[in-house]
C-alpha positions as CSV (number, residue, x, y, z in Angstrom):
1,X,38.5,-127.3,150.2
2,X,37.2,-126.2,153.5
3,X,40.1,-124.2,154.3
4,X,39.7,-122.1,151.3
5,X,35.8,-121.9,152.2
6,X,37.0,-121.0,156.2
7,X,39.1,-118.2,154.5
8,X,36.5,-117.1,152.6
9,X,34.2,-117.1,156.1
10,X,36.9,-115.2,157.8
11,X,37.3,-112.4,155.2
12,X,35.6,-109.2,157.0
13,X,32.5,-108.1,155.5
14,X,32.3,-105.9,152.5
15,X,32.0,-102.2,153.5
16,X,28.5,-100.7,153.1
17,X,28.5,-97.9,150.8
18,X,27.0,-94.6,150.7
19,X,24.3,-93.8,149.3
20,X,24.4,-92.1,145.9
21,X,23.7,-88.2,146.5
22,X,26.1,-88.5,149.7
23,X,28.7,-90.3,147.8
24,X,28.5,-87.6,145.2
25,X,29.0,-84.9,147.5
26,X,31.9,-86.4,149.0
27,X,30.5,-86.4,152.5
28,X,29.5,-88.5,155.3
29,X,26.4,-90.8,155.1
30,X,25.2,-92.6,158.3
31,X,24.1,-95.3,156.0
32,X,20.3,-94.7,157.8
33,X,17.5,-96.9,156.0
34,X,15.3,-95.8,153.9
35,X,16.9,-93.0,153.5
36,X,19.6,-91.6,155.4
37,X,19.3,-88.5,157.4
38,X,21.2,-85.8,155.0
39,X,18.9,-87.0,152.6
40,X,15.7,-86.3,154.6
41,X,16.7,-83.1,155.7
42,X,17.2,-81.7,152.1
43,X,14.3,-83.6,150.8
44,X,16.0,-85.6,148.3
45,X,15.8,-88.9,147.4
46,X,17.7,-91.6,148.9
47,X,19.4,-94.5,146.6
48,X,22.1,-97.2,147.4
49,X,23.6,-99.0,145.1
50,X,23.0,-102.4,145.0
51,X,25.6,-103.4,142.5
52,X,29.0,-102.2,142.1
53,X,28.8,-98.7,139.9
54,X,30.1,-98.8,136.2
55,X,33.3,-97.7,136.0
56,X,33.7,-94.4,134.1
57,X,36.6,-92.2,132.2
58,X,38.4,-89.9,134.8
59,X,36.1,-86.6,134.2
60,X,38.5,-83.1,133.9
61,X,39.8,-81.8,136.8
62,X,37.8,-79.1,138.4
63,X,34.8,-79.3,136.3
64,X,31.3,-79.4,137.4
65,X,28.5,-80.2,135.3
66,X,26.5,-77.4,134.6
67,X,23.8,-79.5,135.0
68,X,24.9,-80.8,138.6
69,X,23.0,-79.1,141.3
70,X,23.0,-81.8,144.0
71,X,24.9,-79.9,146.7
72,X,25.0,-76.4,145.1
73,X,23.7,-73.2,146.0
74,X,21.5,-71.6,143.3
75,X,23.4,-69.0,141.4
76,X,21.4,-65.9,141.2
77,X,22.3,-64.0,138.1
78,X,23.4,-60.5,139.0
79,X,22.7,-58.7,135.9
80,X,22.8,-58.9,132.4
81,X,26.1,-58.4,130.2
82,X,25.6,-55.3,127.8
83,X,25.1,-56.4,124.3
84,X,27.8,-55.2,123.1
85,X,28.7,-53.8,119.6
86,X,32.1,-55.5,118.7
87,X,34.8,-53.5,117.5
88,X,35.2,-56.0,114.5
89,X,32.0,-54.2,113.3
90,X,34.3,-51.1,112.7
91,X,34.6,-50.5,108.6
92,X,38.6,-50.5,109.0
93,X,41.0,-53.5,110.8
94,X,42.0,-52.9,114.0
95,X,45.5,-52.6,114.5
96,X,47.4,-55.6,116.2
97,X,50.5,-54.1,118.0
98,X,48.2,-52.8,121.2
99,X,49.7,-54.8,124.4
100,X,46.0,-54.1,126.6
101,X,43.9,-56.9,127.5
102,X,40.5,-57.1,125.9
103,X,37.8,-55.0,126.8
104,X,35.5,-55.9,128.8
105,X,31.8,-54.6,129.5
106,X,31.6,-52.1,132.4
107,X,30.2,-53.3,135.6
108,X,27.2,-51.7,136.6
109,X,26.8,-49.6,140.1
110,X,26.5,-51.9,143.1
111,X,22.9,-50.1,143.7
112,X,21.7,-51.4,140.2
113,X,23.0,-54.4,141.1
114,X,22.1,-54.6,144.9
115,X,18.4,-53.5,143.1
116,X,17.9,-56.2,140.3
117,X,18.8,-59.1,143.3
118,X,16.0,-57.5,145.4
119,X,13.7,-57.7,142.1
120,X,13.0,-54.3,141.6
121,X,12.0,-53.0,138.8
122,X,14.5,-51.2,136.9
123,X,14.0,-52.2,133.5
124,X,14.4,-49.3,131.5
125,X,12.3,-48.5,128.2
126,X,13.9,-45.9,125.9
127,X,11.8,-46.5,122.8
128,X,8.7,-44.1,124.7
129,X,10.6,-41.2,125.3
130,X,8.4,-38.2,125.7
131,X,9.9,-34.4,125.0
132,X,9.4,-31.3,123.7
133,X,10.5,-30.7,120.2
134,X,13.2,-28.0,120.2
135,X,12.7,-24.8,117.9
136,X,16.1,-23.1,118.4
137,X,18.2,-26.6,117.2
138,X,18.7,-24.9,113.6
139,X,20.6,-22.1,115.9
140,X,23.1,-25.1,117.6
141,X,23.6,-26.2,114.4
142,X,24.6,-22.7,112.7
143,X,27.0,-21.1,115.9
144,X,29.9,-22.3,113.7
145,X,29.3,-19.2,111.6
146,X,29.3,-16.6,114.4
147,X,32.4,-16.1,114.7
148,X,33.0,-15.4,111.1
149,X,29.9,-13.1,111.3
150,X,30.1,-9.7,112.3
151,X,26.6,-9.0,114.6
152,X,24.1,-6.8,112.5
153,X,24.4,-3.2,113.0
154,X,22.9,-1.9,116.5
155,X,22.8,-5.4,117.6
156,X,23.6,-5.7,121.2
157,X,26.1,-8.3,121.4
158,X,29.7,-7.9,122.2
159,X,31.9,-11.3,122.5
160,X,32.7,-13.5,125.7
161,X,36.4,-12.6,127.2
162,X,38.1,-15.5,128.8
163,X,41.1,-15.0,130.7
164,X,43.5,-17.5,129.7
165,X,43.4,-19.1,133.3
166,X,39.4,-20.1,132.6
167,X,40.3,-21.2,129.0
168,X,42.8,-23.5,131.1
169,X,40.7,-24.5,133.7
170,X,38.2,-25.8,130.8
171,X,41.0,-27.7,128.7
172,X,42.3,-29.7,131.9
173,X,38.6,-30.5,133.2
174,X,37.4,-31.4,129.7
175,X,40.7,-33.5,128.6
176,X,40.1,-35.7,131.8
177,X,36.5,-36.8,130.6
178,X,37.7,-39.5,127.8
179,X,40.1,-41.3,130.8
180,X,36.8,-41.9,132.5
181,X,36.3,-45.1,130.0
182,X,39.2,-46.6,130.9
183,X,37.6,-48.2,134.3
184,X,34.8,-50.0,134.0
185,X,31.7,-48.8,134.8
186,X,32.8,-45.6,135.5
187,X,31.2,-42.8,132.9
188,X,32.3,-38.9,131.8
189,X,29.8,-36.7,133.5
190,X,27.5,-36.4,130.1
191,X,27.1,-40.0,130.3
192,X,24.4,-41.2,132.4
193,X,25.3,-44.8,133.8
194,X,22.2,-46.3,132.8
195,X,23.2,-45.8,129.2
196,X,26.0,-48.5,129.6
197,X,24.2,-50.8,131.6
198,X,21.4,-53.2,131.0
199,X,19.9,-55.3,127.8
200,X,22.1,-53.0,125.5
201,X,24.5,-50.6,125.2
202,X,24.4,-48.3,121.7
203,X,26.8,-49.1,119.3
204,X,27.9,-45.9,119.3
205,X,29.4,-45.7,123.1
206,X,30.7,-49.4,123.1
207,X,32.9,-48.1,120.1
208,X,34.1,-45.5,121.9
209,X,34.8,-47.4,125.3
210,X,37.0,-49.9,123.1
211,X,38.6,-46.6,121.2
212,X,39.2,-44.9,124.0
213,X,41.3,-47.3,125.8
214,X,43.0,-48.4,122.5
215,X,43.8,-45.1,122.5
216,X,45.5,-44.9,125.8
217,X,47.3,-48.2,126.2
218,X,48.7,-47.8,122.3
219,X,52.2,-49.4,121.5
220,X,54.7,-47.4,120.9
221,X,54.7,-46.9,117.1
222,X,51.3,-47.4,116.0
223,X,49.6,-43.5,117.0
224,X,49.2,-43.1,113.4
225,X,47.3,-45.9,113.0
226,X,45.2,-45.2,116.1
227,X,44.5,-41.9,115.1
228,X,43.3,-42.7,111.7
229,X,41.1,-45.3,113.5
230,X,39.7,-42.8,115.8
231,X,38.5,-40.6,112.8
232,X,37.1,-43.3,110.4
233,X,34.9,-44.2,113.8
234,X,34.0,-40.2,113.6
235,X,33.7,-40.4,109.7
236,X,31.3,-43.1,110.1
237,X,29.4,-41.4,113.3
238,X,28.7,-38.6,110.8
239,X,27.2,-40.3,108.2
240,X,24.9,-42.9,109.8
241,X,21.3,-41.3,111.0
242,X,18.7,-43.7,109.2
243,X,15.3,-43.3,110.1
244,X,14.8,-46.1,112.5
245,X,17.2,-44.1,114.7
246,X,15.6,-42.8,118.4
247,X,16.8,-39.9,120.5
248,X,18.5,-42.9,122.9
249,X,20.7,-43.8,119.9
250,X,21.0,-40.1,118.3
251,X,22.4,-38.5,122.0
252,X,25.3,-41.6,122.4
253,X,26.8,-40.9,118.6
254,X,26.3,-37.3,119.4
255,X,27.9,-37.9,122.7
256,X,31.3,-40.7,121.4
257,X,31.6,-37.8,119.0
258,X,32.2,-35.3,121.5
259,X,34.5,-37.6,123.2
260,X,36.2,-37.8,120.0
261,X,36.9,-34.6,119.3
262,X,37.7,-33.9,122.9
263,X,40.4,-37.0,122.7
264,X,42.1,-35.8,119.8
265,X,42.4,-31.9,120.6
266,X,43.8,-32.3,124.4
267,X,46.0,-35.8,123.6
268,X,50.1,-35.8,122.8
269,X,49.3,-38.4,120.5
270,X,47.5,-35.9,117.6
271,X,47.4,-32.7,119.2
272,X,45.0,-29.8,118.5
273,X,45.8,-29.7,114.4
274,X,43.9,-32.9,114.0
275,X,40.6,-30.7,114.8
276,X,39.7,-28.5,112.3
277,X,36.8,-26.3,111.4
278,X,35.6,-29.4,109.6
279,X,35.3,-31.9,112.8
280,X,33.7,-28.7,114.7
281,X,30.6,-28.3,112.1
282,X,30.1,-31.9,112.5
283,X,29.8,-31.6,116.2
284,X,27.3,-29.1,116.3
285,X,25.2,-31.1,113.1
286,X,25.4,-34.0,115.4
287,X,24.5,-31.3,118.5
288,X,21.1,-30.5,116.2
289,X,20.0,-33.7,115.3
290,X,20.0,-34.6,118.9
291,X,18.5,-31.2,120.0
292,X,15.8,-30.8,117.4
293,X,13.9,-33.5,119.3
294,X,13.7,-31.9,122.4
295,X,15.7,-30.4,125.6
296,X,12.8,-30.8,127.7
297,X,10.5,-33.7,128.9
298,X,7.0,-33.2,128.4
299,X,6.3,-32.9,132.5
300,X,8.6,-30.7,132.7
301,X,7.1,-28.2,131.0
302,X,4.1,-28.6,133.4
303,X,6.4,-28.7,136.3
304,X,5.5,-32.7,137.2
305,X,7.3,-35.5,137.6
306,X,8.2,-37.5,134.0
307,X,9.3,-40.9,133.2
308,X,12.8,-41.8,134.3
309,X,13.7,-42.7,131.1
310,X,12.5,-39.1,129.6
311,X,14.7,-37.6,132.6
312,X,17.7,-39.7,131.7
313,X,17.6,-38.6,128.0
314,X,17.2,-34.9,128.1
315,X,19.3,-34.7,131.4
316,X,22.4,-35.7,129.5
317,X,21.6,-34.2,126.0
318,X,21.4,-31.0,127.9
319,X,25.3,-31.8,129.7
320,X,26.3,-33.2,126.5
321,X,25.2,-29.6,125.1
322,X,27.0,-27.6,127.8
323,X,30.0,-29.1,126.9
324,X,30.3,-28.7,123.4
325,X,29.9,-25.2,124.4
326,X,32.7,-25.2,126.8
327,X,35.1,-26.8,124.0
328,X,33.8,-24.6,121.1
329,X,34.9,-21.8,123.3
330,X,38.5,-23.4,124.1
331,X,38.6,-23.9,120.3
332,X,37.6,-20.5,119.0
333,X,40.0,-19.0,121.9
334,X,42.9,-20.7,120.0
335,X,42.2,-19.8,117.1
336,X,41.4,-15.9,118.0
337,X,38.1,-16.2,116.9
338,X,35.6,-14.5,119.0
339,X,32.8,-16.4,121.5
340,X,29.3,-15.0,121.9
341,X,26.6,-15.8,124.6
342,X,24.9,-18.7,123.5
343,X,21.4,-17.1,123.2
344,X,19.4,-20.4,121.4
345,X,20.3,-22.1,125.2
346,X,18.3,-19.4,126.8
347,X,15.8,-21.2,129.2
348,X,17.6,-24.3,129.1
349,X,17.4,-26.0,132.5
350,X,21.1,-25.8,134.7
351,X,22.6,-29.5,135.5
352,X,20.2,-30.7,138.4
353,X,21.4,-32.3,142.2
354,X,23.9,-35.1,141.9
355,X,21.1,-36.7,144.1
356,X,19.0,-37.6,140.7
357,X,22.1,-38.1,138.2
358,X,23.6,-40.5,140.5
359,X,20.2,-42.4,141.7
360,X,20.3,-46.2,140.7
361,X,16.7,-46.9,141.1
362,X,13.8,-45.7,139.8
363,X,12.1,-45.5,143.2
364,X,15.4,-43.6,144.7
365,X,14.8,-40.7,141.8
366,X,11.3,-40.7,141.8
367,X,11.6,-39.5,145.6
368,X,14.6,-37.5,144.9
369,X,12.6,-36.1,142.1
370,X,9.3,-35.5,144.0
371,X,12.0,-33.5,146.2
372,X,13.1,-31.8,143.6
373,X,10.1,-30.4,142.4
374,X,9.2,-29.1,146.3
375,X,12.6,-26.9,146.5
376,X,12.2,-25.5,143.0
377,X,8.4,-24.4,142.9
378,X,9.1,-21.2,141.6
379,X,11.0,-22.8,138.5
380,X,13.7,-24.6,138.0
381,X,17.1,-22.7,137.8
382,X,18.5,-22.0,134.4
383,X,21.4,-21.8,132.7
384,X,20.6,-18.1,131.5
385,X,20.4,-17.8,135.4
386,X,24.4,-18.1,135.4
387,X,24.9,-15.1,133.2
388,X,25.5,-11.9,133.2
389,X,22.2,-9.8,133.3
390,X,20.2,-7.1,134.6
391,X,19.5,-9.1,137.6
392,X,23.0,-10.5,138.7
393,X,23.9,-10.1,141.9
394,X,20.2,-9.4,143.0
395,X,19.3,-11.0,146.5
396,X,17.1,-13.6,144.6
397,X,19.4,-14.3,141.9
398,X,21.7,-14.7,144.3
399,X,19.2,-16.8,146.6
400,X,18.4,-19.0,143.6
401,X,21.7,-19.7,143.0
402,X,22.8,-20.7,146.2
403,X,20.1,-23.0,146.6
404,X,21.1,-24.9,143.1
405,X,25.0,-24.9,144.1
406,X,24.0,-26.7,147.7
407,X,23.2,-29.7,145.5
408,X,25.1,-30.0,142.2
409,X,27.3,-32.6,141.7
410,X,31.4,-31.6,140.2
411,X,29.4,-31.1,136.5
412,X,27.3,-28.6,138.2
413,X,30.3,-26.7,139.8
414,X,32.1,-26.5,136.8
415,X,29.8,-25.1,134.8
416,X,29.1,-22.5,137.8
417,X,33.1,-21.8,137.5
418,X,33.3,-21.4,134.3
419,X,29.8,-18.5,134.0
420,X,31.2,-17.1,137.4
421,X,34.4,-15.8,136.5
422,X,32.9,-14.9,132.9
423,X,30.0,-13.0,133.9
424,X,29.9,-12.9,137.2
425,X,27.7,-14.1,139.8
């Protein structure tokens, strides 16, 4: 009996034990009382155990509770994922012989994101845009009958000749703009970045980011399928325009569209047959119902500074426009129809500095914008500017000119190639 009690005596003492948030976190505890010194310094409270712990099931390996912010930084959330509309929502299956991973959202620019840690306040608003209701948008909707109209009688209007080198320069620039959706967060230049970032992305371009790449990375076998995809997409982009529908939703299906049409005329995989004059009158109904709402922001007219979100909207309805114009021209060229001046753009505003298409704040544009207005108080340069008239090649056309082309972005100077070697400069 007593040995068994002088064993027991001679055991060595049980270990003390850590206190609860140390043992948790798997580190050191100097086993300080009341509480141990990693506990003070955080300002948490300090616990030991004064019972052995209930034994509990083995948890998963490499899972943290959500819930389990003992010895965590916080997580800041970076921005927020685009809602996106998902393909399923298309009125046709989607084929299932397409080896590419699944779509993801595009990433936003580092300065949106660099911007929305700092707090700043980018949240953008496109339910209040303000702009100028367009009176020639009837005209952008009729061009598809100019060249299948002979000018009245003494009218003074003789058709655009492209040498075939411009007409290829356009093709190769325009077939490159769908291939821009195939990285994320990367946009075609008529797509302002803002429109694929944020709260929500229109239906109508996350269709056409998940087309576009469908498109591209298609198995061997199933272009048919694809195609026919692609046009029940356009089919559907045609028919919807209820009511409830605001310019920010009316420019992106004007804009997939576009991208559409652009897709299937310069790809292998349909080829320029699977445009027809049909798909073309489309585009430019699509180009009115957009237009018709405006071209301009309200400040603009008054030559002051508007709301970015105005900017953003009538900044890339007026791109979006120039290049339906550049592709109506590579279309009618093919065809041997003739291409006139595009008078009902007459006074439409020339793509501004890359400085305020690629700012990713509001505060960055507002500057650049305030800028903007200082270099171009005697009116901003426009497109009309680029043509052939009484005054090309004048010192202040010329002057003007110069001053635009020191801050365009590649949109700019292709639309400055393009007029150049038409008309001149």
């Amino acid at each position: 009996m007593r040995s068994s009690q002088s064993k027991r005596r001679q055991q060595p003492p049980p270990r003390k034990k850590a206190c609860q948030s140390c043992t948790k976190s798997k580190v050191r505890c100097d086993l300080d009382r009341p509480a141990c010194s990693r506990c003070r310094s955080l300002g948490r409270t300090c616990e030991y155990l004064t019972h052995p712990p209930v034994t509990s099931p083995p948890s998963e390996p490499n899972y943290t509770s959500p819930t389990d912010t003992t010895d965590r930084e916080p997580v800041l959330p970076i921005y927020s994922t685009p809602q996106i509309a998902p393909i399923s929502e298309l009125p046709i299956p989607l084929p299932y012989t397409f080896s590419s991973p699944a779509w993801t959202p595009p990433h936003p620019p580092r300065g949106l994101v660099a911007n929305s840690v700092r707090g700043e306040s980018n949240e953008l608003d496109f339910t209040g845009i303000e702009l100028v209701p367009s009176v020639n948008a009837e005209s952008i909707r009729d061009r598809w009958l100019r060249p299948y109209i002979l000018p009245p009688l003494g009218r003074d209007e003789v058709p655009k000749a492209y040498h075939p080198f411009t007409l290829q320069y356009i093709s190769r620039i325009l077939s490159t703009y769908p291939r821009f959706m195939l990285k994320d967060g990367d946009v075609p230049p008529i797509i302002h970045r803002t429109q694929i970032v944020g709260r929500r992305m229109p239906r109508a371009l996350a269709n056409c980011y998940s087309l576009v790449r469908m498109w591209e990375q298609a198995a061997e076998g199933s272009e048919t399928l694809v195609v026919e995809t692609v046009e029940k997409e356009m089919d559907r982009l045609a028919s919807e325009e209820p009511p409830s529908l605001g310019d920010f939703d009316l420019l992106a299906i004007f804009q997939a569209y576009l991208i559409y049409s652009v897709m299937l005329y310069f790809s292998p995989i349909a080829g320029a047959n699977a445009v027809n004059d049909k798909i073309m009158i489309t585009l430019m109904e699509l180009a009115f119902r957009t237009a018709r709402n405006g071209l301009f922001c309200t400040a603009e007219m008054s030559h002051t500074r508007p709301s970015w979100e105005s900017w953003i909207v009538a900044a890339a309805k007026r791109r979006s426009l120039f290049t339906m114009y550049l592709f109506c021209s590579v279309y009618n060229a093919d065809r041997l129809l003739p291409n006139f001046i595009a008078d009902e753009m007459t006074g439409v505003f020339a793509p501004e500095a890359k400085a305020l298409w690629e700012a990713t704040s509001r505060e960055t544009w507002a500057k650049e914008y305030d800028r903007h207005l200082l270099d171009w108080e005697d009116g901003m340069l426009e497109i009309s500017e680029l043509w052939r008239s009484a005054e090309t090649g004048t010192p202040r056309r010329r002057e003007r000119i110069e001053r635009w082309l020191r801050t365009v972005d590649e949109f700019g100077m292709t639309m400055f190639g393009v007029t150049a070697h038409v008309h001149g400069c």
